[in-house]
N, C-alpha and C positions, 0 to 999 in steps of 0.2 A: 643419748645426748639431747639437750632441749637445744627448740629451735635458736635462742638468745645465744647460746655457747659456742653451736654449730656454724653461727655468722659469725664469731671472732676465731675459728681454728682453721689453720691453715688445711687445704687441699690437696688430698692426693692420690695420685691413680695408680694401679701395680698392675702388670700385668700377668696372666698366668700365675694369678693366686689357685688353684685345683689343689694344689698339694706343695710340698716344699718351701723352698726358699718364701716364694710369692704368698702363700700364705702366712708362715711364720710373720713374713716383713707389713701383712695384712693386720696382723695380731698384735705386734709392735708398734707401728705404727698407731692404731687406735689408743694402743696406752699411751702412747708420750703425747696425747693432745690431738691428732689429728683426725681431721674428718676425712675417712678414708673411702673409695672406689676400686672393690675389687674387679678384678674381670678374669675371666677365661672364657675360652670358648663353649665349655658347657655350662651354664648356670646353677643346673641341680646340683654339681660338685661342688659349690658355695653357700650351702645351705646352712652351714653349721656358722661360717664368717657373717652367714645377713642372722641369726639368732642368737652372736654377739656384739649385734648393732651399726654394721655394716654395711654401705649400701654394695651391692653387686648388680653388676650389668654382665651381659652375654659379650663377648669381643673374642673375635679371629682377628689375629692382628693382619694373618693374611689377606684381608680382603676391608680394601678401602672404603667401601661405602661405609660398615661395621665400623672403623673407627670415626668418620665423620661424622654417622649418627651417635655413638656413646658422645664424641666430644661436643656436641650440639646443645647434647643433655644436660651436659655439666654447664655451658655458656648459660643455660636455660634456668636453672635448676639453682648452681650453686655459684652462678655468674664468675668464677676467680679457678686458677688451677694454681698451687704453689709448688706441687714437685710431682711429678713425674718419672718412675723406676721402669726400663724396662726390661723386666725379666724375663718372660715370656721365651721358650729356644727349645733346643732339642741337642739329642747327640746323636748321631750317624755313627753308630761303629762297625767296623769292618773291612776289609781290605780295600782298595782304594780302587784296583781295578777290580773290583767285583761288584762294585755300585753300578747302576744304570746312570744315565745321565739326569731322570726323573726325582731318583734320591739327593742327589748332589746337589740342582733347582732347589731343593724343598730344603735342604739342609741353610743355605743363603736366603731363601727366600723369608724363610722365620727369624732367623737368628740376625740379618744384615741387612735386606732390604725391606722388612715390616718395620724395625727401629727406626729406620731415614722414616718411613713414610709417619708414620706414628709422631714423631716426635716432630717433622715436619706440619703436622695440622694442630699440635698442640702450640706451636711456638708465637698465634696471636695471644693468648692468655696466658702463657709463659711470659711474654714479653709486659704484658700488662701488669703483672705479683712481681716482676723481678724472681721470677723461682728458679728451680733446682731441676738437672734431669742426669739422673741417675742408669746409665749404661752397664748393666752384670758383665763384668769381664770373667778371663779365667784362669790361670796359670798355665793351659793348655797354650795359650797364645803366643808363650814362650818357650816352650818346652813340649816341641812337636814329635811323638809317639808315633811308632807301627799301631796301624787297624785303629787310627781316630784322624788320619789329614783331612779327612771334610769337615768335621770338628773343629779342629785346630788351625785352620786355614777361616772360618767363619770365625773363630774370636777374634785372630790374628786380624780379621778387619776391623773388628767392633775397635778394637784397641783404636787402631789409626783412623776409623771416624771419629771416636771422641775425641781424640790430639787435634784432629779437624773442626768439631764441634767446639770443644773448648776457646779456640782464635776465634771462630767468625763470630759465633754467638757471644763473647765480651764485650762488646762494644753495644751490646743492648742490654749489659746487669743480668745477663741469665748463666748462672751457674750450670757445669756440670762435671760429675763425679764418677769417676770412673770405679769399680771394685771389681778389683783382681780378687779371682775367687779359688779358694783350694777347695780340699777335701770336706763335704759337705753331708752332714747325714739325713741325707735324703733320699728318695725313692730312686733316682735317676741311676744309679746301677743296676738294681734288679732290671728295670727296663730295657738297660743297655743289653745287659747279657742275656734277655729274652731275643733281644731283635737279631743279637751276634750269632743264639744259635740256629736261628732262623736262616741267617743271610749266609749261611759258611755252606756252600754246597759241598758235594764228594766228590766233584769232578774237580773243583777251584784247587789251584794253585797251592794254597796256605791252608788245603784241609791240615795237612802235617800239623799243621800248628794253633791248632785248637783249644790248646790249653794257654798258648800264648795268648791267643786271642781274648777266650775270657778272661784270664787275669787283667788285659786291659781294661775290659768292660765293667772289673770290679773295682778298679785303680781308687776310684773317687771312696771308698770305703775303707782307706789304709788307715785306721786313727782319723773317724771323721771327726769333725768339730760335730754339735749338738745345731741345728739349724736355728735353734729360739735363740741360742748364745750368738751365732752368727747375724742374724737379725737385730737383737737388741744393739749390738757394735757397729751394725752399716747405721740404723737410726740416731747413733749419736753421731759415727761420721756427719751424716749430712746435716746436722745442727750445729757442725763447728766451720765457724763462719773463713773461708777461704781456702778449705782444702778440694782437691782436686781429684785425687787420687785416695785410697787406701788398699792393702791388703787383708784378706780376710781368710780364715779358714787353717785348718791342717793344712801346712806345706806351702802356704803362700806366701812366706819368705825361703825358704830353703831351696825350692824347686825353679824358679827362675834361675838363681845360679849356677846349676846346673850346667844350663844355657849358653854359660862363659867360657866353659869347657872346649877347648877344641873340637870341631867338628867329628873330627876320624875318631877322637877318642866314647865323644857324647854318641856319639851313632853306634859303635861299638860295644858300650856300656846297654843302650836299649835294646840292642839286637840280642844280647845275653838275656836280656829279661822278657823279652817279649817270642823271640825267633828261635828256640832252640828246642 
């Protein structure tokens, strides 16, 4: 991108580009025009994003100084930010009481209060472009599963800070978007079901149910969507001027309704799929 070009395209930062979503939406993004700022927390996993033109920076979204200084560099550097996604998270799977209360921290800590704070130091030059900030929801948020409530309990907040975000930040022209995300073909179930067989001791409770567990862990791989296809479709979301919300993915229409379901029957229905 020349420097003349790279002054007229809009700004934008992703977070936890390494792999997935965050990169695809890195890849996308540079096509439809943008001058894009990947991050993750290891840099060398962005190698291949800064050698198709890319800038990347290092960012733990967990630790405030790291996002002060990336956002310093952008006031510095590309003086404007116009949108802001943050995707950046994790999944905790596992029984609920088999977590310590360290995994639980860290489950919130990435996924709900790195977003406040993050999107919190972006919001003088958010406020300055009038841009966009972009919160990854999940279907999870609605549609709360055995061996994922730290999971589903941290989207289920992401949801209601954006609903939060969306009112106060109006009244300063700053957009944001929420994307409820389905089934996504990405890494994050292998991982899951790495950490699931890790965390399932033989003393725990729910060894019995080991098989339910991983099916959980694989849930996100039912008929995923293609992650570029997912990506190229949040990219036009957020070029269409006054939406708020979208759906994206396998299942993310279908699987909220679920949700409508009476309780006894919804809880009944998972426990057949997950607990048997």
């Amino acid at each position: 991108m020349s420097e003349s070009h790279a002054a007229f395209s809009p700004v934008a930062l992703v977070t936890g580009c390494s792999s997935g979503i965050g990169r695809a939406l890195a890849l996308a993004l540079l096509q439809a025009g943008y001058q894009v700022i990947a991050t993750a927390r290891q840099p060398h996993a962005l190698a291949d994003l800064a050698a198709a033109g890319i800038q990347t920076m290092a960012l733990d979204v967990d630790d405030p100084t790291q996002i002060t200084a990336v956002l310093q560099q952008i006031s510095a550097q590309q003086q404007r930010l116009d949108l802001l996604i943050n995707n950046a998270g994790f999944g905790a799977i596992g029984p609920l009481f088999d977590q310590n209360g360290s995994t639980l921290q860290q489950q919130f800590q990435t996924n709900v209060f790195a977003l406040v704070e993050l999107t919190r130091q972006a919001l003088p030059l958010l406020r300055q472009s009038q841009g966009t900030v972009v919160n990854i929801g999940s279907v999870s948020a609605k549609l709360v599963t055995p061996f994922a409530g730290a999971y589903c309990a941290s989207k289920a907040a992401v949801h209601a800070l954006t609903q939060a975000m969306q009112m106060e930040l109006a009244p300063f022209k700053i957009r944001v978007l929420l994307a409820i995300t389905g089934a996504i073909n990405t890494g994050f179930a292998d991982r899951a079901q790495r950490e699931a067989e890790q965390a399932l001791a033989a003393a725990s409770w729910w060894a019995p149910y080991q098989k339910g567990l991983l099916k959980r862990a694989r849930a996100s791989q039912n008929r995923p969507t293609p992650v570029d296809r997912y990506a190229n479709a949040l990219v036009q979301a957020i070029q269409t001027p006054g939406l708020t919300q979208v759906r994206l993915g396998s299942g993310s229409l279908l699987l909220p309704i679920l949700a409508l379901l009476p309780q006894r029957l919804l809880q009944w229905i998972l426990r057949r799929s997950f607990l048997q």
